[in-house]
N, C-alpha and C positions, 0 to 999 in steps of 0.2 A: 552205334553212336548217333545223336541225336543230331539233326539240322535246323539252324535258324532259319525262318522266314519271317521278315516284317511285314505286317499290313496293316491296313488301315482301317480308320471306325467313323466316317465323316471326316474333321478334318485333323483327328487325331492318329497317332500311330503307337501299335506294340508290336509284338512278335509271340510268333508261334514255334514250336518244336516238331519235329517230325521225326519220330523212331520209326523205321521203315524197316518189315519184318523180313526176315534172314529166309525163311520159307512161303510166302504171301500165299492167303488161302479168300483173297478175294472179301475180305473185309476190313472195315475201318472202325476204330471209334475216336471221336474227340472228346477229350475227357479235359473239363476243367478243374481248377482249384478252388480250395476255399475260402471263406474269409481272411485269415488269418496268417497266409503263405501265399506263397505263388508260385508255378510252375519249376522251380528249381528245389522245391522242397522233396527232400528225401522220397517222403511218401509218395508223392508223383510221378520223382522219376522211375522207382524201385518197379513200380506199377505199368507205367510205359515201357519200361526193358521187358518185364517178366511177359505181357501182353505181346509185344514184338518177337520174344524167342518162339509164343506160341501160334508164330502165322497172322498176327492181325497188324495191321499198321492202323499207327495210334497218331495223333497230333493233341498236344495241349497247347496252351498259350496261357498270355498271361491278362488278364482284366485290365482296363485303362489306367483304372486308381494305382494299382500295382507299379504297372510302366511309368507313370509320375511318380513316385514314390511316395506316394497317399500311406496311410496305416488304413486310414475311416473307406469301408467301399460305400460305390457310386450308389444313386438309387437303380429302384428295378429297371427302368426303362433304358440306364442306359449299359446295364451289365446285359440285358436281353441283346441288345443294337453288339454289340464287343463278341457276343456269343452266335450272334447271326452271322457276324463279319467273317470267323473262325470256322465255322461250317461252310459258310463259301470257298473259303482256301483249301478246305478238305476235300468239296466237291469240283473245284479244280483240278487237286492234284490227284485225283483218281477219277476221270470223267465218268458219268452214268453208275457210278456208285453210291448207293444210297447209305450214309456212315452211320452208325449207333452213336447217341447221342449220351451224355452222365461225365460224372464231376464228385469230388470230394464236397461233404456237406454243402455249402452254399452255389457251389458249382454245380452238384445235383440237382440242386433245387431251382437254380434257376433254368437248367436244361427240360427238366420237368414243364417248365411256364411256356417251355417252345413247344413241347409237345403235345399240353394240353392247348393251346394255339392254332395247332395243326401243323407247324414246321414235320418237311422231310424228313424223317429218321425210321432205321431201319429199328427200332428198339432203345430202350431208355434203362442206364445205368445210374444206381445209388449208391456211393459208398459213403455211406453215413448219412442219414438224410435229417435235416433239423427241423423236427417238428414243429417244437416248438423254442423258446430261449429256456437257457437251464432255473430251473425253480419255476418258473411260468407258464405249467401247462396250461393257463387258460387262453395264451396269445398261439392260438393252432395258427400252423402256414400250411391251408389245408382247400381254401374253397375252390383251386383247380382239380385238386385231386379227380374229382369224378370225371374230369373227361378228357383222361387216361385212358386211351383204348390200345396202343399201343403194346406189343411184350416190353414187361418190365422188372426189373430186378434189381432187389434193395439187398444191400448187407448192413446190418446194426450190430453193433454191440450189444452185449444184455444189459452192461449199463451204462448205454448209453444218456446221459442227464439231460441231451437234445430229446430226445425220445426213446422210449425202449420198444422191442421186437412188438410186443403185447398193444402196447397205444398206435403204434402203425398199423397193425391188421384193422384196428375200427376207421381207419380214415380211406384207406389204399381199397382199390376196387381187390375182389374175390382173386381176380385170374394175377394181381400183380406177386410175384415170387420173393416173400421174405423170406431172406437166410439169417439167422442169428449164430452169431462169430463172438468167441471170447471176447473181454474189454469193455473198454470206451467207446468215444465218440470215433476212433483211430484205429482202433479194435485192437490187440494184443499183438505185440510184434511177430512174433510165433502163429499166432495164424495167418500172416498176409501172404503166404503163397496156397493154404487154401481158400482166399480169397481172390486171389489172383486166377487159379484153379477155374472158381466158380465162375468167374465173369466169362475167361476165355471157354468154357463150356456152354455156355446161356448165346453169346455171340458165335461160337461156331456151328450150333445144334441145327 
């Protein structure tokens, strides 16, 4: 069962969730949401439990826009500031633990921007990563890509309409680990526990 924690973002405030795993095996990830939902979304939570039964404790939260009840998200700069805040509370609540960092599409992507950055993280998760907007491959969200040194690990859809498996290998450095998953953008309901699978293997390895 998931715990609230509020915190703050300058002089706004949201909250965070915290599934804290049944057998703790010494890792964390904080996993955001995506444009389009927020942390209470199925998808998230189904991902946070399944992650927690497998030994990792997880915290998501929710984006600012979210917490005001916005539809439209923030610009970059201030989803990065909501997503630094989030990572501090995780590094609170497990001191000297370094968490894995990744998000549902825009949640990925912008966890991506801390780690190309240089922000802490033990490792960088994508579940679904939006290359680019749908019919718009010419609008790539692609020029931190390279310096991603980080272990990292995308799951895509094969058709995905954000980007397919095939357009991410030309942008993502060699050593990043594309998995291609049934589906969409969401990937096929049927596959989400070998995707679940995957992550919590990539993070316990």
């Amino acid at each position: 069962m998931a715990i609230e924690r509020p915190f703050s973002v300058g002089d706004a405030a949201t909250t965070a969730r915290i599934y804290r795993a049944s057998a703790p095996r010494d890792r964390t990830l904080v996993l955001a949401h995506g444009a389009g939902a927020g942390q209470t979304h199925r998808f998230m939570c189904q991902f946070a439990d399944a992650l927690a039964a497998r030994g990792i404790d997880v915290v998501t939260f929710d984006f600012l826009y979210v917490s005001a009840g916005r539809r439209a998200p923030d610009r970059n700069d201030k989803l990065e500031a909501c997503w630094r805040a989030a990572l501090a509370l995780a590094e609170d609540e497990w001191s000297g633990r370094v968490p894995f960092i990744g998000g549902k599409s825009m949640g990925g992507r912008i966890a991506s921007h801390l780690a190309a950055a240089g922000d802490r993280a033990a490792g960088l998760v994508c579940l679904g990563y939006p290359l680019h907007p749908p019919k718009q491959p010419e609008k790539l969200r692609v020029a931190h890509l390279p310096k991603l040194t980080l272990p990292t690990l995308v799951l895509q859809g094969r058709r995905d309409e954000f980007g397919r498996p095939e357009e991410l290998r030309a942008h993502f450095l060699p050593s990043a680990e594309i998995v291609e998953l049934p589906g969409g953008h969401s990937f096929d309901e049927k596959a989400w526990p070998e995707a679940q699978a995957r992550v919590a293997d990539f993070i316990l390895r």
